[in-house]
Rosetta silent file (secondary structure, phi, psi, omega in degrees, C-alpha in Angstrom):
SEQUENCE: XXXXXXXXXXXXXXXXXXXXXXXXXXXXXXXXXXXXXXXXXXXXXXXXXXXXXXXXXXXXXXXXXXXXXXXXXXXXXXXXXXXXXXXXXXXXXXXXXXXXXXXXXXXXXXXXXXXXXXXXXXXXXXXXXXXX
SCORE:     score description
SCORE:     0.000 S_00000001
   1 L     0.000   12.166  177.103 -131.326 -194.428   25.868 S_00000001
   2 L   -41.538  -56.428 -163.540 -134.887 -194.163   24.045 S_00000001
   3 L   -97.168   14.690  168.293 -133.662 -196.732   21.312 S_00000001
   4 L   -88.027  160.789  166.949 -132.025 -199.191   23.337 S_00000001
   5 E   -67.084  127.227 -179.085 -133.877 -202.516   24.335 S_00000001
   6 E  -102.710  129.649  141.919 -133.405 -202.457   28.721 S_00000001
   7 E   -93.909  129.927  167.149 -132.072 -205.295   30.437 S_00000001
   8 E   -68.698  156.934  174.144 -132.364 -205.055   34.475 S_00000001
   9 E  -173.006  149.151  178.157 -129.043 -206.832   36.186 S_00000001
  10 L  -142.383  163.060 -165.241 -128.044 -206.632   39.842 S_00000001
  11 E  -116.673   81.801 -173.160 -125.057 -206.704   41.734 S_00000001
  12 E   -77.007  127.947 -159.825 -126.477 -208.609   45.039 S_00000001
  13 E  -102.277  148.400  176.512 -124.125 -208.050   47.913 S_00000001
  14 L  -166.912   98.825  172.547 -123.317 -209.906   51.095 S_00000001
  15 L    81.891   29.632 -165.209 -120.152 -210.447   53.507 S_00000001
  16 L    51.758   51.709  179.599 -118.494 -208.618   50.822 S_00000001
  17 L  -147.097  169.866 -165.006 -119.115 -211.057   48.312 S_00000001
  18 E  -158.502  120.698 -132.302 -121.616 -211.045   45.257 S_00000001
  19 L   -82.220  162.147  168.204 -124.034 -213.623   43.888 S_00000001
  20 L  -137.199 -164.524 -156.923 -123.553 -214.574   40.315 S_00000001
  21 L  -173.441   99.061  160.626 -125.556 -217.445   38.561 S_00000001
  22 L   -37.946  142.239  164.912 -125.184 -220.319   36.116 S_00000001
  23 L  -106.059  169.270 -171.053 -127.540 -220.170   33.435 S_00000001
  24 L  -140.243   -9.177 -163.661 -129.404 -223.333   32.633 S_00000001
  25 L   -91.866  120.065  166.455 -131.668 -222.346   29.904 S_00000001
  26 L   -92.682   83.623  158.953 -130.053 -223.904   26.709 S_00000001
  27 L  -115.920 -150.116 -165.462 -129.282 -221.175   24.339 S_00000001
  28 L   -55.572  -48.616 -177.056 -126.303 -219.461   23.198 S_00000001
  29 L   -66.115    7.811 -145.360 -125.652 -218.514   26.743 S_00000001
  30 L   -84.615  154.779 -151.844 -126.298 -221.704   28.338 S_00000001
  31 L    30.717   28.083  171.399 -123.834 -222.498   31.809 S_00000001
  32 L   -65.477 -165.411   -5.369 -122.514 -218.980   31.034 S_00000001
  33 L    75.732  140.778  166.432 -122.422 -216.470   34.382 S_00000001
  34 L  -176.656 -176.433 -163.166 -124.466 -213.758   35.135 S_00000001
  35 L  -134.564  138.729 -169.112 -125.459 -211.355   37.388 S_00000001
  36 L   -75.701  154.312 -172.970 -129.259 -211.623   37.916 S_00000001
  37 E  -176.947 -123.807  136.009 -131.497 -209.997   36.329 S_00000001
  38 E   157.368 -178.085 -170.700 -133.789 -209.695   33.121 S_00000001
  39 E   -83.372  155.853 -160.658 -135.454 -208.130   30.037 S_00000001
  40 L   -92.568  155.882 -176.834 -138.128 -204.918   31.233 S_00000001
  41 L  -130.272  152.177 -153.632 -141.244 -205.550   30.308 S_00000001
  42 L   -82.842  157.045 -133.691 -143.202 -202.846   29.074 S_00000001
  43 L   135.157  -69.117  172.299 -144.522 -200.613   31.195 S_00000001
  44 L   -49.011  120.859  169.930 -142.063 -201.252   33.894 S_00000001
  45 L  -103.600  150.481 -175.805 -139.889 -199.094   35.813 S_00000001
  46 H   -49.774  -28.734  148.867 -136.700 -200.104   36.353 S_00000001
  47 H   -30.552  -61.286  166.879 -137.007 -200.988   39.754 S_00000001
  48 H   -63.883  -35.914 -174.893 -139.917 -202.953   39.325 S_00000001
  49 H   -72.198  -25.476  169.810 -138.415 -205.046   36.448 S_00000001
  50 H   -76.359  -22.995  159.316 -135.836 -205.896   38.744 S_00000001
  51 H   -65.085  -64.011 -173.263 -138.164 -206.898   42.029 S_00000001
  52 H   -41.888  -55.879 -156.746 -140.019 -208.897   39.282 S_00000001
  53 H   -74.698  -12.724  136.958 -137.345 -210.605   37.884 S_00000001
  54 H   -21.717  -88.490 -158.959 -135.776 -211.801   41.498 S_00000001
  55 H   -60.729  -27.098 -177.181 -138.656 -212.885   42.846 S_00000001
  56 H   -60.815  -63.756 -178.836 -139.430 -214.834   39.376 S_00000001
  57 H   -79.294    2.597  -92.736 -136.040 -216.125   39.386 S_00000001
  58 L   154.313  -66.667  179.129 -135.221 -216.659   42.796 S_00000001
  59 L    92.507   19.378 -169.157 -138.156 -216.408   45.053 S_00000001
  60 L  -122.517  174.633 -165.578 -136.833 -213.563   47.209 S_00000001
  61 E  -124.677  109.077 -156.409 -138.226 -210.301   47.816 S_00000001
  62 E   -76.294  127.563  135.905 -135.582 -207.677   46.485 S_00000001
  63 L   -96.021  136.993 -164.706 -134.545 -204.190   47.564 S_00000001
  64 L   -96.061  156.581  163.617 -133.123 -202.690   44.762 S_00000001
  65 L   -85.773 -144.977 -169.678 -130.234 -200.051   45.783 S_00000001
  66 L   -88.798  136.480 -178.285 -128.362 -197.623   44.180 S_00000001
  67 E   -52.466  129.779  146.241 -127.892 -197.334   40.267 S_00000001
  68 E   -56.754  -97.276  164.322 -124.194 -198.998   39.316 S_00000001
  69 E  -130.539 -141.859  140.804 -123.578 -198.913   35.829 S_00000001
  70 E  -149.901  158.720  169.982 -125.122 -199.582   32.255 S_00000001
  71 E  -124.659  102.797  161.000 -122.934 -202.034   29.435 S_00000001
  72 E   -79.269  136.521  175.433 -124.157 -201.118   26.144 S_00000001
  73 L  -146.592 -179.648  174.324 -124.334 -204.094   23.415 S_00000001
  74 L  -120.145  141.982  166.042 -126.160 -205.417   20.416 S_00000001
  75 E  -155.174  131.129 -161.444 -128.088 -209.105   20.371 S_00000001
  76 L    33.604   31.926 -179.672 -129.087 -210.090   17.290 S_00000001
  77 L   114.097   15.911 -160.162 -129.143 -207.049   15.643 S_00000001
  78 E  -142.952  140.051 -171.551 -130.774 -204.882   18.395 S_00000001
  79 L   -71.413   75.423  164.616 -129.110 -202.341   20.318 S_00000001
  80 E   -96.608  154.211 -167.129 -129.218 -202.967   23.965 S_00000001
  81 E  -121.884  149.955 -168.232 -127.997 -201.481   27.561 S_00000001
  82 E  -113.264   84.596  154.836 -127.533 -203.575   30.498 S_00000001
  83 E   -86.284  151.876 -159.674 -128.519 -201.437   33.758 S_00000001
  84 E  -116.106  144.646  171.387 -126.986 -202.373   36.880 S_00000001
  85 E  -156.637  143.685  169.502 -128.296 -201.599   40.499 S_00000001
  86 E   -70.343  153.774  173.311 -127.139 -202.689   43.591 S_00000001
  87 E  -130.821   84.059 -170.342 -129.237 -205.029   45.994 S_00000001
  88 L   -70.382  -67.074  152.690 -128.089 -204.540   49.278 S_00000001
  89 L  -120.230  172.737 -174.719 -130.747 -206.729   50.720 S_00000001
  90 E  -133.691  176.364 -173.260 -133.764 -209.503   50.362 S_00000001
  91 E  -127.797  143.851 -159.408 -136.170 -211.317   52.054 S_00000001
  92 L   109.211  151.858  152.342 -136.325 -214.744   51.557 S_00000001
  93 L   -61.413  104.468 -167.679 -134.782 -218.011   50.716 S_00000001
  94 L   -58.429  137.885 -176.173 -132.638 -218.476   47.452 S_00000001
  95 L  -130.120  131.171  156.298 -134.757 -221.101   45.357 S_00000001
  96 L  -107.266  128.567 -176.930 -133.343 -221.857   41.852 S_00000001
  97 L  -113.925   -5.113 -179.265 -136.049 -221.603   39.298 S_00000001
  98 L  -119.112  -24.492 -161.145 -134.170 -220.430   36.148 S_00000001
  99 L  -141.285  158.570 -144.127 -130.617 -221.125   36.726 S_00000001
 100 L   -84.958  -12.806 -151.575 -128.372 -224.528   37.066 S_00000001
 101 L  -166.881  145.021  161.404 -126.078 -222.653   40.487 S_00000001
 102 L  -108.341  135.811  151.735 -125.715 -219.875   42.625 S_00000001
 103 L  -137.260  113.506 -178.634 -122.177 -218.662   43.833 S_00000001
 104 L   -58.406  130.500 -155.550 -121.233 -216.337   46.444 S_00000001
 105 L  -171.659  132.047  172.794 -117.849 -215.194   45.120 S_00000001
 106 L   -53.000  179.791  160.159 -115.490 -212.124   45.922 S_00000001
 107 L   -81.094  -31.764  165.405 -114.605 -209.769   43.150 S_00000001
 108 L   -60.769  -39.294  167.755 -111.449 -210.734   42.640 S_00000001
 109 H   -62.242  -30.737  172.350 -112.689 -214.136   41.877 S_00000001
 110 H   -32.101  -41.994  175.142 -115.096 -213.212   38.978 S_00000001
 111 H   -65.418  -13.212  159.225 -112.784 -213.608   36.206 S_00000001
 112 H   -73.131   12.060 -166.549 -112.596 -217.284   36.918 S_00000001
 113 L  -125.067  157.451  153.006 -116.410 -217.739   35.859 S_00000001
 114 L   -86.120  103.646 -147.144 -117.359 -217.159   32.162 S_00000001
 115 L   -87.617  123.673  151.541 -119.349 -214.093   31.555 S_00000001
 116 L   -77.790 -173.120 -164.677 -120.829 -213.212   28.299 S_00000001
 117 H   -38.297  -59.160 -170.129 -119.667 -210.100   26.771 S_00000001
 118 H   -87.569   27.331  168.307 -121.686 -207.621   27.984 S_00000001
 119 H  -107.884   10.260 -168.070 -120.945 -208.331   31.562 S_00000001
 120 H   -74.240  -42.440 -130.301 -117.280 -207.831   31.173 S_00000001
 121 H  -108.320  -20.910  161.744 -117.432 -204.227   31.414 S_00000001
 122 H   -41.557  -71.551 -177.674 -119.529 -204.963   34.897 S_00000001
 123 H   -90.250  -16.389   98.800 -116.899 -206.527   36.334 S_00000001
 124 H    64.175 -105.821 -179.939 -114.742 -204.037   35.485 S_00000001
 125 H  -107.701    5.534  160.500 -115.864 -201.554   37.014 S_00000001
 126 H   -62.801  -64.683 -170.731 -116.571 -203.592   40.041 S_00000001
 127 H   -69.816   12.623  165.425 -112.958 -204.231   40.229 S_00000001
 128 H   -91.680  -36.126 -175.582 -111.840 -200.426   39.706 S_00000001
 129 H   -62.436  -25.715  163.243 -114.312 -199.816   42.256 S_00000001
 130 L   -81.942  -52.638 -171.232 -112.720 -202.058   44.879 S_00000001
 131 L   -90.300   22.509 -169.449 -109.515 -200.943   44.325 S_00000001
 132 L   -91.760    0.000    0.000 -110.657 -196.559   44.240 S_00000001
């Protein structure tokens, strides 16, 4: 995975349910879905880019869990994978400092929110994973 670009993304878990997130920043994605996260900065292991980008975005203090998946894509011409890790729990108060909503939301329910692309294959394999 040397020549992809990494995005961090987490699957944060609770009561059997799993936070997702409005975006608010208006670009192409804007009120899109998403499963928090962000681009590693270099340097960075994944772990840490994922504590960072929590507490950045959020204001909580993360444990990240077990590797998920990865969803390889391209944006704007650049190859990138989308690594996934579980968050079984944080510390802290949800704050939004990046994003317009928070929703606590079964699995079955994802497919009512709009995702971009390269979270499709996310949810997915959430939902093979519920029903294995």
């Amino acid at each position: 995975m040397q020549n992809y670009k990494k995005v961090i993304a987490s699957i944060i878990q609770q009561d059997n349910k799993v936070l997702i997130a409005q975006r608010a920043k208006k670009d192409a994605l804007y009120e899109k879905w998403e499963f928090p996260g962000g681009k590693m900065e270099h340097g960075e292991t994944d772990h840490q880019c994922l504590k960072r980008e929590l507490k950045e975005e959020f204001g909580i203090e993360a444990e990240v869990g077990e590797y998920f998946c990865t969803s390889l894509f391209e944006h704007k011409g650049i190859a990138m994978a989308m690594v996934v890790y579980f968050v079984p729990r944080y510390a802290g108060e949800i704050k939004l400092f990046d994003h317009k909503q928070i929703k606590w939301v079964t699995v079955d329910e994802l497919e009512q929110f709009e995702f971009p692309d390269p979270d499709l294959p996310i949810i997915e394999k959430l939902k093979q994973r519920k029903s294995a």
